[in-house]
MDAnalysis code that builds the backbone (N, CA, C; Angstrom):
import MDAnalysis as mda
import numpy as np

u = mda.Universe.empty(387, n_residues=129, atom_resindex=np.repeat(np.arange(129), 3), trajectory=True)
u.add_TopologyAttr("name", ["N", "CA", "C"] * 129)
u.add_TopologyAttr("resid", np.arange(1, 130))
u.add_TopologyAttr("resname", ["UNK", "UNK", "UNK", "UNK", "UNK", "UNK", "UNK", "UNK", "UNK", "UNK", "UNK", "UNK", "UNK", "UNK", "UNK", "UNK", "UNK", "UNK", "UNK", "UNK", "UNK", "UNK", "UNK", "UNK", "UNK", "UNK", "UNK", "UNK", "UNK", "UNK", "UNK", "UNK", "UNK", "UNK", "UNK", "UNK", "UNK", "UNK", "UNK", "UNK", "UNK", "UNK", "UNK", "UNK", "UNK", "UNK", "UNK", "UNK", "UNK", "UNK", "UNK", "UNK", "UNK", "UNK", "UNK", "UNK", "UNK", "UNK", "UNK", "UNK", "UNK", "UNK", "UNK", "UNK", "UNK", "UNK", "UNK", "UNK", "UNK", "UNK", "UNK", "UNK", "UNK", "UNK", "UNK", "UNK", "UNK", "UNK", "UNK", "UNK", "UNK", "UNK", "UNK", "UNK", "UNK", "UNK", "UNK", "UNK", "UNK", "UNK", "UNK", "UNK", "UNK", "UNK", "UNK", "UNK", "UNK", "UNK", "UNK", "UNK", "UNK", "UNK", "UNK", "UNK", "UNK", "UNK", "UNK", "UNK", "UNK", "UNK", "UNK", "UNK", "UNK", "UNK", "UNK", "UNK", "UNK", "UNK", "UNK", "UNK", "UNK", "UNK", "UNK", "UNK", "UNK", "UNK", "UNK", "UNK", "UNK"])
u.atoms.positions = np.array([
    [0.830, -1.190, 0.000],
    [0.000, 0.000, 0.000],
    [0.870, 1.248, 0.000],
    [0.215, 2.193, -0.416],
    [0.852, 3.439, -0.690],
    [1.120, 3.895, 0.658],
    [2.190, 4.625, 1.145],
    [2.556, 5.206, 2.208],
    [1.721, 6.819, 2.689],
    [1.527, 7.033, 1.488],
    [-0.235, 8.099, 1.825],
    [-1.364, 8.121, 2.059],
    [-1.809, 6.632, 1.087],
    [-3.181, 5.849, 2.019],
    [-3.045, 5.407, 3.104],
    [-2.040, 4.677, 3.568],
    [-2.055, 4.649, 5.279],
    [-1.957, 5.983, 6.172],
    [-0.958, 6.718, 5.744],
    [-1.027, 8.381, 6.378],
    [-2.288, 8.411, 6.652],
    [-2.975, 8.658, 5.881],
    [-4.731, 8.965, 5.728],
    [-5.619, 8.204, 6.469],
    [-5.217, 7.046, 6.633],
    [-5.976, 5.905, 7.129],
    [-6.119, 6.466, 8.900],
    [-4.595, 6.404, 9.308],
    [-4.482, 6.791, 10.263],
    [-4.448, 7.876, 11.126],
    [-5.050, 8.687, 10.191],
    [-4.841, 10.402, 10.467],
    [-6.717, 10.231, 10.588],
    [-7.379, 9.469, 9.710],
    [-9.192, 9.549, 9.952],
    [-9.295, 8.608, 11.185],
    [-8.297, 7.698, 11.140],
    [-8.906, 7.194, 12.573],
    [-8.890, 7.693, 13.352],
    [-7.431, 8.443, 14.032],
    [-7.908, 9.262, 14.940],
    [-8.577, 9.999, 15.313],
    [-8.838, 10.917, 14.436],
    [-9.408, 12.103, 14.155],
    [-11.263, 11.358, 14.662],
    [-11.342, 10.231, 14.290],
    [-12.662, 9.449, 14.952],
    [-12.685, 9.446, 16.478],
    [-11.537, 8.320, 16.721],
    [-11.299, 8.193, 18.287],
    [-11.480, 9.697, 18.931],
    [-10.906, 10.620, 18.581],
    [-10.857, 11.764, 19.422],
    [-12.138, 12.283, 19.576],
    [-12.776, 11.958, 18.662],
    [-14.185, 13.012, 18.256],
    [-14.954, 11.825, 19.405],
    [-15.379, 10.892, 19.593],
    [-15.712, 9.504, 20.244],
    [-15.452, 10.039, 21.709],
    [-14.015, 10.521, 21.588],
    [-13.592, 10.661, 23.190],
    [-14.280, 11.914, 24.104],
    [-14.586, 13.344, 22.877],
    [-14.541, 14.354, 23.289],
    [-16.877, 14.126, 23.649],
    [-17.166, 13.596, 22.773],
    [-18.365, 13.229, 22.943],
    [-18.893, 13.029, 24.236],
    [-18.523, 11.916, 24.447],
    [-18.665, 11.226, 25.788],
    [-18.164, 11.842, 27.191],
    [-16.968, 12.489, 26.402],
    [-16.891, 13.393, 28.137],
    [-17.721, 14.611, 27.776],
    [-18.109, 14.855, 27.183],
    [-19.157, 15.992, 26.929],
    [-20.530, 15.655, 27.141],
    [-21.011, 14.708, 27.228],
    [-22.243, 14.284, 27.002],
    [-22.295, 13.712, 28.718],
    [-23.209, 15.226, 29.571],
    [-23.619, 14.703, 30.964],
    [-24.891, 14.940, 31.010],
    [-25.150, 13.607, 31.509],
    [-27.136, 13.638, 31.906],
    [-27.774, 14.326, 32.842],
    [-28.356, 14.929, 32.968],
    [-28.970, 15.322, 34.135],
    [-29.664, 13.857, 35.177],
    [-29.453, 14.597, 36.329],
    [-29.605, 13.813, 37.767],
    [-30.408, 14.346, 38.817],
    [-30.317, 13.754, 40.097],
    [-30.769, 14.035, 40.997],
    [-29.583, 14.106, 42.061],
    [-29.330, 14.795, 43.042],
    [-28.408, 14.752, 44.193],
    [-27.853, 13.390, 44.286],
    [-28.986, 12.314, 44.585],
    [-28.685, 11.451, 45.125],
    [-28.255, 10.162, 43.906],
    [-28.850, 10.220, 42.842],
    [-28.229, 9.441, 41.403],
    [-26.583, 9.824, 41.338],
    [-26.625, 11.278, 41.227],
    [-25.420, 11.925, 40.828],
    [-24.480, 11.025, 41.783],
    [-25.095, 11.422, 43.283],
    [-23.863, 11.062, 44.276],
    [-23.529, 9.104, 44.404],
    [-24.742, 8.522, 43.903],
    [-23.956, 6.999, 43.963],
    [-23.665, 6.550, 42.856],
    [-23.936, 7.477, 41.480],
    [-22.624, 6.775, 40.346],
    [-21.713, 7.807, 40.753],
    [-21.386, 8.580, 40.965],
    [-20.082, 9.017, 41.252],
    [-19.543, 9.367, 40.143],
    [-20.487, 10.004, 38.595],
    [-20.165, 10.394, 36.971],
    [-20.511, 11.853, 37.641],
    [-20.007, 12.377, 36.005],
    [-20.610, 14.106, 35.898],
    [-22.026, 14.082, 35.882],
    [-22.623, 14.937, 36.423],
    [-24.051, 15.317, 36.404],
    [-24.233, 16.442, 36.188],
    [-25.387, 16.810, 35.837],
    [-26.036, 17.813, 35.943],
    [-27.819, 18.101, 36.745],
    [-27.197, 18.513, 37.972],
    [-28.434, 18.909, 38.527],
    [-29.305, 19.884, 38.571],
    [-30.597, 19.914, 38.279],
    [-30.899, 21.126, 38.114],
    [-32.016, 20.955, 39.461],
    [-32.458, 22.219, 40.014],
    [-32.436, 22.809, 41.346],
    [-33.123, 24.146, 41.856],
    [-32.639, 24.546, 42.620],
    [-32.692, 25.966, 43.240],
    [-31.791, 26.431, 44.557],
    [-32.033, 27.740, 44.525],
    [-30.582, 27.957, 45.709],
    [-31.365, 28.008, 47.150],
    [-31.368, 27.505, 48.300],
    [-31.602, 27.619, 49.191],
    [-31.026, 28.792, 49.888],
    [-31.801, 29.619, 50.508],
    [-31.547, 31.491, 50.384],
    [-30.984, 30.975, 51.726],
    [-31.540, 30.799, 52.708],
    [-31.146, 30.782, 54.532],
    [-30.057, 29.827, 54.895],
    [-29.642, 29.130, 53.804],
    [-28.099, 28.764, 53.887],
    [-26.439, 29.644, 53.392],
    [-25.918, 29.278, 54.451],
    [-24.239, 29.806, 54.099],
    [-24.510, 30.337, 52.269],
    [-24.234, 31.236, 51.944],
    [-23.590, 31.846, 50.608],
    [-22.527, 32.440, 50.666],
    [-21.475, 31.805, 50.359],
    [-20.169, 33.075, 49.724],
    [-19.049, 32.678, 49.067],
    [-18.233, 33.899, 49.014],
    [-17.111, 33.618, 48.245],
    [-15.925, 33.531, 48.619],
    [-15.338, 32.490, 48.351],
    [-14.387, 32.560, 49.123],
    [-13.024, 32.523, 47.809],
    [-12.457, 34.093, 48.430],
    [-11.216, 34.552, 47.343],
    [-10.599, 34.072, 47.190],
    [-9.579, 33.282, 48.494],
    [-8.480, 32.903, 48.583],
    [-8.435, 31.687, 47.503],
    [-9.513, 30.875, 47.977],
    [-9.457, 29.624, 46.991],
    [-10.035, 29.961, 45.240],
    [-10.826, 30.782, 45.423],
    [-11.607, 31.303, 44.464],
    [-12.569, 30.404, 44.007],
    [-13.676, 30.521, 45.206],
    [-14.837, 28.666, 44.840],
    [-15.586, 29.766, 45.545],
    [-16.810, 29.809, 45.018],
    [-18.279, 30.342, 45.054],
    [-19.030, 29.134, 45.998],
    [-19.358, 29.405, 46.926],
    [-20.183, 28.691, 47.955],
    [-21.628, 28.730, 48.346],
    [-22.574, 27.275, 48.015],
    [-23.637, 28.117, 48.055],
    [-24.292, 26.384, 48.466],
    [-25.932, 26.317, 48.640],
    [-26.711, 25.011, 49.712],
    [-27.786, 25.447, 48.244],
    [-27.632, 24.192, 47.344],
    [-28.909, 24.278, 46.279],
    [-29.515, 22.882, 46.545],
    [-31.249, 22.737, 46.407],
    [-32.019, 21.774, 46.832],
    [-32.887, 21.455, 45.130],
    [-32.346, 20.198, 45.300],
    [-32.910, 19.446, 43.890],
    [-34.442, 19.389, 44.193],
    [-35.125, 19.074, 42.477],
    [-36.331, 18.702, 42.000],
    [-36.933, 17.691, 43.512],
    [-36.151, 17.105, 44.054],
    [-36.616, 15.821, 44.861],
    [-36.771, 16.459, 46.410],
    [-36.049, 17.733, 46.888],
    [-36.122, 18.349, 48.130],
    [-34.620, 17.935, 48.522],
    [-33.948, 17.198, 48.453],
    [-32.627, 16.938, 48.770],
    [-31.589, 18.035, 48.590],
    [-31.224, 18.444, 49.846],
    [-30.271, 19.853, 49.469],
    [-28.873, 19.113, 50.074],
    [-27.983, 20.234, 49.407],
    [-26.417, 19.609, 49.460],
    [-25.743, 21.003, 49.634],
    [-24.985, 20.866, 49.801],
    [-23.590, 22.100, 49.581],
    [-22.989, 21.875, 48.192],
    [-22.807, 22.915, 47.538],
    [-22.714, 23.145, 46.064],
    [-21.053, 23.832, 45.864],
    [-19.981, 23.762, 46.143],
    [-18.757, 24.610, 45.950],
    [-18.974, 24.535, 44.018],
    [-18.616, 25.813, 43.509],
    [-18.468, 26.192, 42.174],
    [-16.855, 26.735, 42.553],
    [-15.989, 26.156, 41.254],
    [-14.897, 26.636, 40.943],
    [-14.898, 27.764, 39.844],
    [-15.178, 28.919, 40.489],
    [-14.998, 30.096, 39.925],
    [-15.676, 31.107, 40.812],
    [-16.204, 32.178, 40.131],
    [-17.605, 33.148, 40.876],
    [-18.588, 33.154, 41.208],
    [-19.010, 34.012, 41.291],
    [-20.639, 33.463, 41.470],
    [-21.251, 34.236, 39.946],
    [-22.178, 33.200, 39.903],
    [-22.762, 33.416, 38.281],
    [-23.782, 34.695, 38.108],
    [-23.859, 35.311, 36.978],
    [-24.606, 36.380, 37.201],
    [-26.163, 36.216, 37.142],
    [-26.935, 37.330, 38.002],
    [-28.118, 37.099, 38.190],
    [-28.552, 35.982, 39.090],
    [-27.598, 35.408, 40.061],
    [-27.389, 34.586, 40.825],
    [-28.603, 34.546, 41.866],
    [-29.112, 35.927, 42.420],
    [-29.508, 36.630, 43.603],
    [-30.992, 36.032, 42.988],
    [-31.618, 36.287, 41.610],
    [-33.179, 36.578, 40.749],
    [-33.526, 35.580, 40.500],
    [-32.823, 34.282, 40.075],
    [-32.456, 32.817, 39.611],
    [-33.714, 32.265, 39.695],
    [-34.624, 31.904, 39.234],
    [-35.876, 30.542, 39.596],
    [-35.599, 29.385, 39.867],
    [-34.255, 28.649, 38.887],
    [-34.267, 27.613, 39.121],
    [-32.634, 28.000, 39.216],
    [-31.597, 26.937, 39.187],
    [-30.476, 26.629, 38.756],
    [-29.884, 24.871, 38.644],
    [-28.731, 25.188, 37.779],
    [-28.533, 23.887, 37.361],
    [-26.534, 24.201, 37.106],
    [-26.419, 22.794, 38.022],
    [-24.762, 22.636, 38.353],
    [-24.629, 21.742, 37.709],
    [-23.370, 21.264, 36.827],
    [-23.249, 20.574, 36.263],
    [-21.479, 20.699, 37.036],
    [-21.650, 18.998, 37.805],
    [-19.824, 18.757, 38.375],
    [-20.359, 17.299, 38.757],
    [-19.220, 17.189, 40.019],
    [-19.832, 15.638, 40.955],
    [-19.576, 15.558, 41.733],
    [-19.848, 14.978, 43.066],
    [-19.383, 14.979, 43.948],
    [-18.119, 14.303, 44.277],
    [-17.932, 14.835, 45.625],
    [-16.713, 14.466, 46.110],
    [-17.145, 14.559, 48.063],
    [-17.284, 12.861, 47.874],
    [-17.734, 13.066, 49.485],
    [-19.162, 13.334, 49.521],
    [-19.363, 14.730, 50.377],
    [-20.914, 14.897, 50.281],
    [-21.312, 15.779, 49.593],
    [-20.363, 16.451, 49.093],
    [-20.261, 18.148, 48.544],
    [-20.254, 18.028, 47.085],
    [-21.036, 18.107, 46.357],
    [-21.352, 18.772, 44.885],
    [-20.100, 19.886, 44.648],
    [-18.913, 19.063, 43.525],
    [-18.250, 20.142, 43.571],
    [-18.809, 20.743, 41.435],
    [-19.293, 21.926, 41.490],
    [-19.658, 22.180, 40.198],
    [-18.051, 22.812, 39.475],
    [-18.329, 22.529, 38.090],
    [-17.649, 23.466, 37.466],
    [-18.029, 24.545, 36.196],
    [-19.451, 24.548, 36.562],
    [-20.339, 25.525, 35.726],
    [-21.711, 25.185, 36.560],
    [-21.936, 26.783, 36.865],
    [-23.515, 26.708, 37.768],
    [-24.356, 27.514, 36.332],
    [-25.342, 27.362, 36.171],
    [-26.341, 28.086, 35.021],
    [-27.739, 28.546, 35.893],
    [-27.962, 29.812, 35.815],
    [-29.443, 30.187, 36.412],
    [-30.218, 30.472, 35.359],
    [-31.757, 30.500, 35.746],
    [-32.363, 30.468, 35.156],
    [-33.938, 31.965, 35.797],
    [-33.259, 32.878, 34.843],
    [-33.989, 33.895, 35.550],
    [-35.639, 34.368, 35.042],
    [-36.252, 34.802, 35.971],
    [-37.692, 35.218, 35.022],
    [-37.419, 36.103, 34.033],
    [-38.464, 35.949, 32.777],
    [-38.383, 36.573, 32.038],
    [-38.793, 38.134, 32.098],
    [-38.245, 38.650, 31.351],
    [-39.424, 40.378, 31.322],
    [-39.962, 40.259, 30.440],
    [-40.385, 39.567, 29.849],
    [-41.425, 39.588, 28.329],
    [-42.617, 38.473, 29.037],
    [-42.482, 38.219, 30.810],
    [-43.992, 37.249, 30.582],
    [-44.998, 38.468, 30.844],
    [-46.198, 38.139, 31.015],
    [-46.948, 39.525, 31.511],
    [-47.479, 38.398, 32.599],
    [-48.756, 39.481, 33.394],
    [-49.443, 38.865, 34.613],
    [-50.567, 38.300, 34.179],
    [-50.593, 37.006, 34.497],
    [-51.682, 36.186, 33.350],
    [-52.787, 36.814, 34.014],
    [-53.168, 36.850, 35.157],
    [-54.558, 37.361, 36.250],
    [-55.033, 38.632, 34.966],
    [-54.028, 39.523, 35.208],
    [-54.689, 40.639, 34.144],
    [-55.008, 40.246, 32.722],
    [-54.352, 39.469, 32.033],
    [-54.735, 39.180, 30.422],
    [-55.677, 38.201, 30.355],
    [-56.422, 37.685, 31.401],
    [-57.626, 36.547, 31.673],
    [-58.250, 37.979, 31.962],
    [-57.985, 38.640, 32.689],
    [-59.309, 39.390, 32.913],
    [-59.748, 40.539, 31.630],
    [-58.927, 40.899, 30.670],
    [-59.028, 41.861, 29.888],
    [-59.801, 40.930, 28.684],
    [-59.562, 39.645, 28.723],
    [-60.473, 39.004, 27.749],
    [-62.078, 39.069, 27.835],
])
């Protein structure tokens, strides 16, 4: 065989494997606290922030600290490696995507999910009908 069709051969395979590899570590399911925490994979939980728990930041390490309670009522301690995300405070829901370690949800991307300004007040547009 030609020494360029193999080049090629082996330059698409990889180029497969890698794409295969990058997939799969890319590809995290959403969970629950407690799924997440006994496979012990990436998750993604989605949630809300529990207001009357510990919140902060802590510089030194630079990990955003915060107590978010899943779809199921199960709340955890949430450390995010970075800041705190914006619109953090307005949030309806949120959703961490990390895994634990121990008991602690460590995220490495928190996502909120804020109300819109384009809903209106349904009470009034039922009543104007």
């Amino acid at each position: 065989m030609n020494g360029k069709v193999i080049l090629a051969i082996i330059v698409i395979v990889a180029g497969v494997v890698i794409g295969v590899t990058n997939f799969v570590e890319s590809n995290v399911e959403y969970a629950d606290f407690a799924t997440a925490q006994l496979t012990g994979k990436k998750a993604q939980v989605k949630g809300e922030w529990v207001q009357d728990q510990e919140t902060r930041f802590d510089a030194e390490n630079g990990k955003f600290i915060f107590h978010m309670k899943d779809d199921y009522g199960r709340m955890c301690r949430v450390i995010l490696d970075g800041a705190k995300p914006n619109n953090f405070e307005i949030a309806t829901s949120v959703v961490a995507k990390g895994k634990f370690d121990g008991d602690v949800f460590h995220a490495e991307m928190v996502l909120t999910k804020c109300p819109s300004k384009y809903e209106g007040d349904s009470e009034a547009v039922k009543k104007s009908l």
